[in-house]
C-alpha positions in Angstrom: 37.7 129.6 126.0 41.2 129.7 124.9 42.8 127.9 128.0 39.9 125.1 127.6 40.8 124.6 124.0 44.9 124.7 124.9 44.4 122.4 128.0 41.3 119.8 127.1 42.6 117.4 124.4 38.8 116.4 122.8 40.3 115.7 119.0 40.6 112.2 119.6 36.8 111.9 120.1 35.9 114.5 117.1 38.1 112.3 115.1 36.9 108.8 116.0 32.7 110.4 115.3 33.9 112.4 112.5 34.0 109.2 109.8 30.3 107.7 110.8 29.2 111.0 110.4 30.3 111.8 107.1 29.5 108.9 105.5 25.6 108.9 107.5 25.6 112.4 105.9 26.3 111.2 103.0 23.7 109.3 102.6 20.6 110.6 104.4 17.3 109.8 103.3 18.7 106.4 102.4 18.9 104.9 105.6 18.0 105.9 108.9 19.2 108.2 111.2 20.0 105.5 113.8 22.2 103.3 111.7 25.3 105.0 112.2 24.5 104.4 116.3 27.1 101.0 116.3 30.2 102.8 114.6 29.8 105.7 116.6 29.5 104.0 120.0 32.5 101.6 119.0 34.5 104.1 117.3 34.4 106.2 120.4 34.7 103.6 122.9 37.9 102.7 121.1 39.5 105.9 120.8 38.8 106.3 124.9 40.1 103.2 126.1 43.3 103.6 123.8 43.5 107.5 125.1 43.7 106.2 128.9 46.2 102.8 128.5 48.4 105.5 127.0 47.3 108.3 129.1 48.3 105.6 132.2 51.8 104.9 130.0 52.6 108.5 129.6 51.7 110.3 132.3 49.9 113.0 130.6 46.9 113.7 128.0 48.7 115.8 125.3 50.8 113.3 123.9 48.6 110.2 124.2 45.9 112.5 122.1 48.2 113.0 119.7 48.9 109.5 119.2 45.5 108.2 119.4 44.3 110.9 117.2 47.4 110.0 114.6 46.3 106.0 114.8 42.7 107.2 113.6 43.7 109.4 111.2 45.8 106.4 109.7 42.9 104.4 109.8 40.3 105.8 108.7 42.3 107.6 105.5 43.4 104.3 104.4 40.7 103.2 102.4 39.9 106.7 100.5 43.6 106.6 99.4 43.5 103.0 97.9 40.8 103.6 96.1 42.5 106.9 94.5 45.6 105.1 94.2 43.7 102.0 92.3 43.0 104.3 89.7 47.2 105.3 89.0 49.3 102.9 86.8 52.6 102.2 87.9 55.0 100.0 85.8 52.3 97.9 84.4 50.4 97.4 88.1 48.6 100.0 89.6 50.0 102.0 93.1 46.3 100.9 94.3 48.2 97.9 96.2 48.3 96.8 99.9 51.9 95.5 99.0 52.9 99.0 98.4 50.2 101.0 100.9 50.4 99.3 104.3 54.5 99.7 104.4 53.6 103.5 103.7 51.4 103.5 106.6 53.3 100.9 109.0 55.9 103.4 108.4 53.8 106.5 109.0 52.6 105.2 112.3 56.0 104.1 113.6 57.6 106.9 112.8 54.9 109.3 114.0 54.6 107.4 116.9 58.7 107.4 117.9 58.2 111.5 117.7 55.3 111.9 119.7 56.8 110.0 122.3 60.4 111.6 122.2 58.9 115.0 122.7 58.8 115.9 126.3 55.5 117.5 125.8 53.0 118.2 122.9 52.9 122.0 123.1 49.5 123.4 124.2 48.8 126.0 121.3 49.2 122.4 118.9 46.0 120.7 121.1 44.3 123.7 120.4 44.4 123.7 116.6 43.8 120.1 116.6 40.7 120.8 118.8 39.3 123.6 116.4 40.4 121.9 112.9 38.5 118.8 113.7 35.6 120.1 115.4 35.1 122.2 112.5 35.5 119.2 110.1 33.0 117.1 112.2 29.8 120.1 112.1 30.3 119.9 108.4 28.5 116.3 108.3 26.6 117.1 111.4 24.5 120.4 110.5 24.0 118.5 107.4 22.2 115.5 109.6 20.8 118.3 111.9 19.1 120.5 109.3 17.9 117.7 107.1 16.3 115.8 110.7 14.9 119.9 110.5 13.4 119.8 107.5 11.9 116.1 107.1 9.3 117.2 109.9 8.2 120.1 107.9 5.6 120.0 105.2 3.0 122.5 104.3 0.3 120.4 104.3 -2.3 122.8 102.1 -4.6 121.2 100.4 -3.5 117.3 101.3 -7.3 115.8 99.5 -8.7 118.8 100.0 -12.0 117.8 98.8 -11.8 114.4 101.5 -12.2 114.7 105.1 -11.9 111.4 107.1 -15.8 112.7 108.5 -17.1 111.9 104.9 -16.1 108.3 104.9 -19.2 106.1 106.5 -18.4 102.4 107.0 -19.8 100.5 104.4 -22.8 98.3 104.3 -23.2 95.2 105.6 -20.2 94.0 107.1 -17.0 94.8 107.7 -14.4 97.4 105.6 -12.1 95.3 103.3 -8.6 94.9 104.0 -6.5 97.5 101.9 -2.8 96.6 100.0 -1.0 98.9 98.5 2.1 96.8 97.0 4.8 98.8 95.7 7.2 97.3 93.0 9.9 99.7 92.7 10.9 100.6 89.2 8.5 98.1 87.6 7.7 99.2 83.8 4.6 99.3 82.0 3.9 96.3 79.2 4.7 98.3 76.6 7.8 100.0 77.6 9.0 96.0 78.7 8.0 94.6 75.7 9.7 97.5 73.2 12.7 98.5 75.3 13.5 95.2 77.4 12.3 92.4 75.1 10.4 91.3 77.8 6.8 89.6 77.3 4.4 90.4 80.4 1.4 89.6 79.0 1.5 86.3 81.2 2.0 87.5 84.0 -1.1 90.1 83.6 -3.4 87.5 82.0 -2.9 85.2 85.2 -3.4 88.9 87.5 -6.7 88.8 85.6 -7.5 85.9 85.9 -7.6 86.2 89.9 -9.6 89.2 89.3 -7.4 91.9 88.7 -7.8 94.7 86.4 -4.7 96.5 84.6 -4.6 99.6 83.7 -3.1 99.6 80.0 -1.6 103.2 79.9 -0.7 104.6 83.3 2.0 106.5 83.9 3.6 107.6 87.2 3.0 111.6 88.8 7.0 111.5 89.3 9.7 109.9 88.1 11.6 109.5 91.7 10.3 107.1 94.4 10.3 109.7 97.2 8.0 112.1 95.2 5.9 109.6 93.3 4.7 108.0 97.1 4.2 111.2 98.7 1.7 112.1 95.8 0.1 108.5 95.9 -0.5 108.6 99.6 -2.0 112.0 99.8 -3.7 112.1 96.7 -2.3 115.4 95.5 0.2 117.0 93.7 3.2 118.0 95.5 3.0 121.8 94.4 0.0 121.8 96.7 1.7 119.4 99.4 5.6 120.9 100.2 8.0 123.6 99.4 9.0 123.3 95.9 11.3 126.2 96.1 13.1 124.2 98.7 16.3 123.1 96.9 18.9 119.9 97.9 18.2 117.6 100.8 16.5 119.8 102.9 13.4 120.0 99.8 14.2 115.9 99.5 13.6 115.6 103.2 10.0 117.7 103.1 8.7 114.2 101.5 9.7 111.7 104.2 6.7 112.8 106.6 4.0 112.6 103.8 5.3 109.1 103.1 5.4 107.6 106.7 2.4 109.7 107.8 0.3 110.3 105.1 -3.5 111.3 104.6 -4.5 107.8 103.5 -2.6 106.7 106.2 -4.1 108.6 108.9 -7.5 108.4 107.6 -7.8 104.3 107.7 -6.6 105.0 110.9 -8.8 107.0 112.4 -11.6 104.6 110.8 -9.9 101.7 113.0 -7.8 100.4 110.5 -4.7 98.5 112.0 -1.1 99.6 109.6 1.4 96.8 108.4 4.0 97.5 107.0 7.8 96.0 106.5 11.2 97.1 106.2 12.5 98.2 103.1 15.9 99.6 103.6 15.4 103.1 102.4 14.6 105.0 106.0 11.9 107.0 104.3 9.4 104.1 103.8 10.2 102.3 106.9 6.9 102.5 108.8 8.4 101.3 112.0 5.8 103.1 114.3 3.1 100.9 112.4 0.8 98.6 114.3 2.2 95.8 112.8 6.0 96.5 112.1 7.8 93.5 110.2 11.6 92.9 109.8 14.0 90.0 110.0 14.7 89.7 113.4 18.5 90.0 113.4 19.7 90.9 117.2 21.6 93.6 118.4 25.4 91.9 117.6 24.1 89.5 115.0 25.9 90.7 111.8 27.0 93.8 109.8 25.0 96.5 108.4 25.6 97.7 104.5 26.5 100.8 106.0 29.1 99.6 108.1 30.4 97.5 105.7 30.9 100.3 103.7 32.6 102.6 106.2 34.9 99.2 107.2 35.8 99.2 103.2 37.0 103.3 103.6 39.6 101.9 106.5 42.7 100.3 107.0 40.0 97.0 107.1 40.2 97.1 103.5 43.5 94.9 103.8 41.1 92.6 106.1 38.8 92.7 103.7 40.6 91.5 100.6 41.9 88.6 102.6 38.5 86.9 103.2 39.4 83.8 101.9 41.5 83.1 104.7 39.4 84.1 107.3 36.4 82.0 108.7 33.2 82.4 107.1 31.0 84.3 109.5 33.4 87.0 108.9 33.5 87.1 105.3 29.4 87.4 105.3 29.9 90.0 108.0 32.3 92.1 105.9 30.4 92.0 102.6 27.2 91.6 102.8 25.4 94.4 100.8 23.7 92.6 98.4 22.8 89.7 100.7 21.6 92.1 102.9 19.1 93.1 100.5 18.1 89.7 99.3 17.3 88.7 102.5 15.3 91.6 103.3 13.6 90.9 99.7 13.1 87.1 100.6 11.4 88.1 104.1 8.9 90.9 102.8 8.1 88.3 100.1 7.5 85.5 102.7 6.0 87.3 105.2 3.0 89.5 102.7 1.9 86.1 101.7 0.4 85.3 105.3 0.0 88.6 106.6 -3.7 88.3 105.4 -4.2 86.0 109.1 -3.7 89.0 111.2 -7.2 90.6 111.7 -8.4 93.6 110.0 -9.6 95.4 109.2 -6.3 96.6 108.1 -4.0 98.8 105.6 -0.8 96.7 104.5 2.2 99.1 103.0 4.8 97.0 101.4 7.2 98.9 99.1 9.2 96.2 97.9 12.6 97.2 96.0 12.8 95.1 92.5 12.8 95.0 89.9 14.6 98.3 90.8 18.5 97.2 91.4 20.7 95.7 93.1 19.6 92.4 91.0 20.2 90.4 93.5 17.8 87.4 91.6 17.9 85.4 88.5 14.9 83.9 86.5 14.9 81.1 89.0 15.2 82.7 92.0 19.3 81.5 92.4 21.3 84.6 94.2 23.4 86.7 92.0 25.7 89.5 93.5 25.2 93.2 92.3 27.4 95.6 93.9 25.2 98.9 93.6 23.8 99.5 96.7 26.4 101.2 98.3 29.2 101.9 95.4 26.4 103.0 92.3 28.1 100.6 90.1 27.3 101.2 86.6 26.5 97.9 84.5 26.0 99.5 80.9 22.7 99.2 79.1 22.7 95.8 78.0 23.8 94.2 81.4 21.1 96.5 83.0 18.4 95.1 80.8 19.5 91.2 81.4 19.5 91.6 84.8 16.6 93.3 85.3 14.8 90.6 82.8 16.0 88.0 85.0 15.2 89.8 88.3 11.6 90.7 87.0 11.0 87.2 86.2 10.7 86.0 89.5 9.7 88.5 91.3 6.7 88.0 88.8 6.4 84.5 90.1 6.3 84.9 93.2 3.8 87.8 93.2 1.6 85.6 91.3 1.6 83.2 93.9 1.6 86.1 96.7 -1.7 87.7 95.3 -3.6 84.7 94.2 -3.3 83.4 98.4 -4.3 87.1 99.1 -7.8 87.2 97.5 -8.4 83.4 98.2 -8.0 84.2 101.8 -10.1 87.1 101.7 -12.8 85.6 100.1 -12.6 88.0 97.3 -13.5 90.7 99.9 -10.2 92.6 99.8 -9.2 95.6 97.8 -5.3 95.5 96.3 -3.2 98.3 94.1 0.0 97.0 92.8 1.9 99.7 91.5 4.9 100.8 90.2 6.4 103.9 91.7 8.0 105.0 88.5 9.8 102.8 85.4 13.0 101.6 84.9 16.0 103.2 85.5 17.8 103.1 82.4 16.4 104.4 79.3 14.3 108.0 78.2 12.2 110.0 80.4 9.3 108.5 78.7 10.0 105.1 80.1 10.9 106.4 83.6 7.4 107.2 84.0 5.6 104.4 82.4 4.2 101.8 85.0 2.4 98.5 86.4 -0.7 99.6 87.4 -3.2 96.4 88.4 -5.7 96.6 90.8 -8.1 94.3 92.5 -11.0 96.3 93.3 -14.2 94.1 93.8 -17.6 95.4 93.2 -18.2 98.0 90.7 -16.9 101.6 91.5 -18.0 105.1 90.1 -16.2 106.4 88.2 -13.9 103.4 88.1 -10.8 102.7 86.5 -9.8 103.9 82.8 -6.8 103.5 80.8 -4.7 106.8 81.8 -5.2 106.6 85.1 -2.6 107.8 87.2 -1.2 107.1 90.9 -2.5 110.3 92.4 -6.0 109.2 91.6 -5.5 105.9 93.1 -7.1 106.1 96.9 -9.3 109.2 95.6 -11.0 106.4 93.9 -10.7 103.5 95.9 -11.6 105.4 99.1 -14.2 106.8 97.6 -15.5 103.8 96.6 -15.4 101.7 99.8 -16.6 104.7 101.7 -19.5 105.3 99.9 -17.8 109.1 99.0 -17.8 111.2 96.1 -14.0 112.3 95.6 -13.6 114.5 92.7 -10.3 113.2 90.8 -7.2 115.3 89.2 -5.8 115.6 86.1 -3.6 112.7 85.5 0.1 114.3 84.5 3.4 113.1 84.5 6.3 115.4 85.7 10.2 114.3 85.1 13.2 115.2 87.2 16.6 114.2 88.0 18.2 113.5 91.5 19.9 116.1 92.1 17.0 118.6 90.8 13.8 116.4 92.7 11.3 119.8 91.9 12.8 121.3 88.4 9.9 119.0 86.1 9.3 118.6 82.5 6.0 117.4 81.8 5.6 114.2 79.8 2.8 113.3 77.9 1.2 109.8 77.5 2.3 108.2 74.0 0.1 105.3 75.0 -2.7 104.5 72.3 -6.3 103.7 74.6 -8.9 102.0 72.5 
């Protein structure tokens, strides 16, 4: 083991996976697994073909290693210390300049180069470190990814609608089942809590949703103040203490959700009644359907632009002097380079577009759309005109007011275009269609009391037993409506409300509802 380690050079290759998978790691649950494929492949394919031109000038592998795996370190470092270096004053600028950091590296590189190169031979005890040091540095990020691909395919499943079995449901008579929408507006707020924290009137927008037939629930409140937890809840109809592992702490308790969202009962039970699935791409791995029936995304091409997430990891390189010369460059690459929140606006635009005529594909059929707004990045003002939010990838923080404008402005269209969205829906339908618009928990900023106050509207024709009343609550959502089309009696749950914070997903305090019902 020792000769292999002295004798086989491999650091260049740990080095050049080592930053994809750090970052990927990073961030898991947030996108998928798979997005970090590009970067890798490149990263490595670069790191080989510069290993053999020098292996081919040299003669030998030690030095050329060293080299190749000095040019990455170079590289990929140089971002993470402009950024720290932003943030130290120097002489009334900051040191956080490429005037003063790309000599310091140009330097670094010549000079590490010119004493590579003059040693006759990289001594083998040094490949050897190298080769340990970084392969223990790259199964950092790695088990990370490994354990939490583990633990997203666990969930204990007890007690998913106990009381419902997909043998209960009978087709309903005459005709056909209805079509089934469950629209997700991420981080959309309840009247009240828009009206007394936001300054925001709603009330048109929910007299028009009732006037296409809708009926709003005036004092729901979310299960869970966290997308991830909220949907699992919704689309098993339970509570997650009877669903995962809440004793499960970090990712790997995180990543017990992501099954119960993209394979949930409700899910699997339209399906086995021959419902067809549609559902979109949202950007957040975990709600990303993609093994759906119907799967829709914008259609970009395998070398057609620049994912967020490689933008970002470009921004953590010595591409950061690239970067901040954009207006010199031609214009494909400066969308290519920088395109986090356009990225998202365009994903926004298409789920918009495309759930306004998804009604012509035949049904009977379940459509999942969780779309992301008013939730940031605003990427939307009041009249639809692109505005540029840096949060996706950097967590920016506006401040309170700035938060509240821009989510104002953001809600405002996205209100008009749902409007227009939902009214098509049910005239295409005939009326014969049933839709929940929900949202998965309130806005970000502001008390735990607002987090979990939400839209709740839902078009529901026919009378239902026991119907709707004004505290319902998302967990009770498809007991009710399933029950209803499929002629079953579903007992429902209490409706409760249980807050937690990121980094603590299963540590709750309860909130109760401070709405007045009359």
């Amino acid at each position: 083991m020792r000769r292999w380690l002295e004798s086989v050079p491999l650091h260049p290759f740990l080095l050049a996976a080592y930053p994809a998978l750090a970052l990927l790691a990073n961030n898991l649950g947030q996108v998928r697994p798979g997005i970090a494929t590009r970067a890798l492949v490149v990263s490595l394919v670069v790191a080989g073909a510069a290993l053999l031109a020098l292996r081919w000038a040299l003669g030998e592998w030690r030095r050329p290693a060293m080299l190749v795996s000095g040019g990455l370190l170079l590289f990929y470092s140089y971002g993470h210390v402009y950024n720290a270096l932003r943030l130290v004053g120097f002489m009334g600028t900051t040191l956080g300049r490429h005037r003063f950091l790309l000599p310091v590296w140009a330097a670094l590189a010549v000079g590490g180069s010119w004493w590579i190169v003059r040693r006759a031979d990289a001594p083998s005890w040094l490949t050897a470190m190298l080769n340990l040091g970084v392969a223990v540095a790259v199964l950092l990020p790695l088990s990370q990814i490994l354990l939490n691909g583990a633990g997203s395919t666990f969930a204990s499943g007890e007690g998913r609608a106990g009381e419902l079995a997909v043998e209960d449901l009978r087709q309903p008579e005459p005709g056909p089942p209805p079509d089934i929408y469950l629209i997700i507006l991420d981080a959309y707020g309840r009247e009240d809590t828009l009206r007394e924290q936001f300054d925001f009137d709603n009330r048109p927008f929910l007299d028009a949703l009732e006037g296409i037939g809708f009926e709003v629930v005036d004092c729901s409140q979310s299960n869970y103040s966290q997308t991830e937890l909220s949907l699992a809840a919704t689309l098993n109809m339970q509570y997650l203490s009877e669903l995962v592992d809440e004793r499960v702490a970090g990712d790997a308790g995180r990543a017990q959700l992501w099954p119960l969202i993209r394979h949930s009962e409700v899910r699997q039970s339209l399906e086995e009644l021959g419902y067809q699935t549609v559902a979109f791409e949202t950007g957040y791995y975990w709600t990303e359907w993609e093994d759906a029936d119907v799967y829709l995304a914008p259609d970009r091409g395998v070398f057609e632009g620049m994912s967020a997430f490689e933008g970002t990891l470009l921004r953590s390189t010595a591409a950061w002097a690239l970067i901040d010369a954009l207006p010199v460059l031609p214009a494909f690459l400066n969308r290519d380079l920088d395109r986090s929140a356009d990225a998202h606006r365009e994903r926004l635009l298409y789920v918009l577009d495309q759930l306004e005529t998804v009604s012509e594909i035949p049904g009977p059929k379940f459509v999942f759309a969780h779309i992301v707004s008013p939730h940031r990045p605003f990427v939307f003002d009041a009249e639809g005109k692109p505005v540029d939010d840096d949060y996706t990838w950097t967590q920016s923080n506006l401040g309170l007011e700035a938060y509240r404008e821009g989510y104002r402005q953001q809600l405002a269209y996205l209100n008009r275009r749902m409007e227009q969205i939902l009214r098509a829906i049910v005239e295409e339908a005939a009326g014969q269609v049933v839709i929940i618009v929900q949202g998965d928990h309130g806005p970000e900023e502001g008390s735990s009391q607002d987090r979990m106050q939400i839209l709740n509207a839902q078009f529901l024709p026919g009378s239902t037993e026991p119907g709707l009343y004004p505290t319902i609550s998302a967990v009770n959502t498809f007991r009710l409506v399933l029950g209803a089309i499929f002629d079953v009696r579903v007992p429902l749950l209490e409706d409760t409300s249980h807050f937690s914070i990121y980094s603590a997903p299963f540590n709750y305090s309860q909130i109760a509802s401070e709405c007045q019902t009359s």
